[in-house]
N, C-alpha and C positions, 0 to 999 in steps of 0.2 A: 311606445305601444306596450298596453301592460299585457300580462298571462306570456312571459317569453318563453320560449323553447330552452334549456337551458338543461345541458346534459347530466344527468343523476338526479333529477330536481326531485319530491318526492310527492308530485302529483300524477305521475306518468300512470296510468290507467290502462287496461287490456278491455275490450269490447266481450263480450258476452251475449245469451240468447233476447231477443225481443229488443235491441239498441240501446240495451243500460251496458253501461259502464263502469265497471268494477277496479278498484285501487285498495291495493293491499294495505298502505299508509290510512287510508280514510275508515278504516275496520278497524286497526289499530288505536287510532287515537279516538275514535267516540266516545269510548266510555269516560276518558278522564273528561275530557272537554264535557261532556253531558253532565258529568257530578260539577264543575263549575257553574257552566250555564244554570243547571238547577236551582243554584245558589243566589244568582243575581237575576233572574228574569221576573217580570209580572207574572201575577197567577192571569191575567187577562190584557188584552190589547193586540196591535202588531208587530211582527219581529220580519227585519228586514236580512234575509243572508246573502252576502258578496260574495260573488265568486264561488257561486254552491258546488261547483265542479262534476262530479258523478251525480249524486245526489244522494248519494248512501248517508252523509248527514242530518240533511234536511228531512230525512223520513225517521231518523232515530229521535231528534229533535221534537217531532211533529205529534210522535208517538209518545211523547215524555212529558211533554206539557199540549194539551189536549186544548186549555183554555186561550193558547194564543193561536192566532191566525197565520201563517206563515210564508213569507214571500220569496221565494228564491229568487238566485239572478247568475246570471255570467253572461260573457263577451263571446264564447264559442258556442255555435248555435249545434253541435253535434251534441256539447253539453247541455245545453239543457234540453235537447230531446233528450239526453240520457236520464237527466233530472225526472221528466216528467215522466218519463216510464217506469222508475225505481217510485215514484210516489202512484201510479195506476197501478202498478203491481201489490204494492204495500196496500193498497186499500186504504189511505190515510184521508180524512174528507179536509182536513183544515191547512190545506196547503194549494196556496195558488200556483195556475202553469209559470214556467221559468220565464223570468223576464231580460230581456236583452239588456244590460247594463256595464258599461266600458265605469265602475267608480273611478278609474283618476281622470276621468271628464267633468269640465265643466256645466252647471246649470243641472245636474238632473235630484241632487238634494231638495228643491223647492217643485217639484214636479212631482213626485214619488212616495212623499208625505205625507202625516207625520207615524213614525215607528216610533213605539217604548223600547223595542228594540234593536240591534244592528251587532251584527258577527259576523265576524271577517278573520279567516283561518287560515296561515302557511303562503298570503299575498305579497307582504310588505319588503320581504328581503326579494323581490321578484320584480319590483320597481324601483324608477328612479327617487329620490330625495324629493323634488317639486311634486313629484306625482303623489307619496305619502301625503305630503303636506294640501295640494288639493283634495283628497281623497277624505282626508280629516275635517277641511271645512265643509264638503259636501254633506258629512256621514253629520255635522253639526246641526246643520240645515233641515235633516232629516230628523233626527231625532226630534219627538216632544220634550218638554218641559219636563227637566226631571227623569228624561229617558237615558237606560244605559245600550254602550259599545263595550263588546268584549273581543279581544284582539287574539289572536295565541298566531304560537312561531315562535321562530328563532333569533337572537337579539344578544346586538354588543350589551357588558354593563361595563361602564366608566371605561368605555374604550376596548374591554379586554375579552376578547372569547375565550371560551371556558373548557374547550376540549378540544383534542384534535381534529375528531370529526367534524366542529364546527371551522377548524379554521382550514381543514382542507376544502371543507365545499364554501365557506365563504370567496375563498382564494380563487374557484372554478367559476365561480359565482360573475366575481369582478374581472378575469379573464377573457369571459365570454363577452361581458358587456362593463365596464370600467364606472356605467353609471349606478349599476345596480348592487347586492346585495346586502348583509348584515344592517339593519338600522340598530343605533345604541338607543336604549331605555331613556334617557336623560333628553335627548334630540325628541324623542315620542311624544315625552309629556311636555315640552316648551312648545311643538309644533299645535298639539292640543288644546295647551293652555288660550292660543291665542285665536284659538277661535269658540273659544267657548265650552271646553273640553275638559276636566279637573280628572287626573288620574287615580282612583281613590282603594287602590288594590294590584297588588302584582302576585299572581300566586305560580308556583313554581312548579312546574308540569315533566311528565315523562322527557326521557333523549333532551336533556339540556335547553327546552323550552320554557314557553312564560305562557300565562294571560294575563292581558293589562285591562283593568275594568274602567273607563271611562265613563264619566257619569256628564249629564248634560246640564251647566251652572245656568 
């Protein structure tokens, strides 16, 4: 079951006026994540986000590239009420209501289609290995021709994490649940590769994170 409860995690969120939901981690990291995205997205088309969570994303997102359509989603339905109120509140027209979306299920890539886009932020070290790897053929399925996935989180390279922090909460991480945390970079792009996936970017982000740009061959 993915989105685990998983103690220090850094989605944990505090509720606020009108049922949005506010995360200190998702205020933080927008801006770099948004100068990425910026970089890689259509000036036009669909952008699919996983696992939008509060939704304080998807309305900075929404707000920054005006010419994409923008579809949020998560598995917890308190989240995307929260979603949808942080985007009513925002005033943003070019963002659809949150849509109920479990990504490391099967079948819903060919259902949901097709996105230029697809981002997916702070998920991967929070499931298991099969579930990454479903989640990737899905997000393949989904994509057009020529469409990118932009990943960010936290990530082994050649086996090795890179700071304490990382390797204390990876440690918490696989404690709680033995099937879950840290994916390495190198497992990402062979899991990728094989469904259609070409890794064509890793840029290197605040607190010993990534984005990994996949591109749709």
């Amino acid at each position: 079951m993915p989105f685990r409860s998983v103690p220090g995690q850094a989605s944990v969120a505090e509720e606020t006026a009108g049922g949005k939901l506010f995360a200190p981690a998702a205020t933080r990291n927008l801006a770099p994540l948004l100068a990425v995205v910026e970089q890689h997205a259509p000036a036009t088309g669909r952008a699919l986000e996983i696992a939008s969570g509060t939704g304080q994303h998807v309305v900075g997102y929404a707000r920054a590239l005006p010419g994409l359509n923008w579809q949020p989603s998560d598995i917890d339905p308190s989240r995307r009420a929260s979603i949808d109120a942080h985007v009513t509140d925002a005033e943003v027209q070019n963002v659809e209501l949150a849509a109920a979306l479990d990504a490391t299920s099967s079948g819903w890539g060919a259902l949901i289609g097709p996105f230029d886009l697809i981002l997916l932020a702070n998920l991967l070290h929070l499931v298991s290995a099969d579930e990454v790897r479903t989640l990737l053929g899905e997000a393949s399925t989904a994509l057009a021709p020529g469409g990118r996935m932009v990943i960010y989180g936290p990530f082994t390279r050649d086996g090795q994490l890179v700071s304490e922090g990382d390797r204390n909460f990876h440690a918490a991480l696989s404690t709680h649940d033995p099937e879950i945390g840290y994916k390495d970079v190198d497992d990402i792009t062979t899991w990728a590769a094989a469904v259609g996936l070409q890794l064509t970017k890793q840029v290197e982000m605040p607190a010993n994170n990534l984005c990994l740009i996949l591109s749709r061959t």
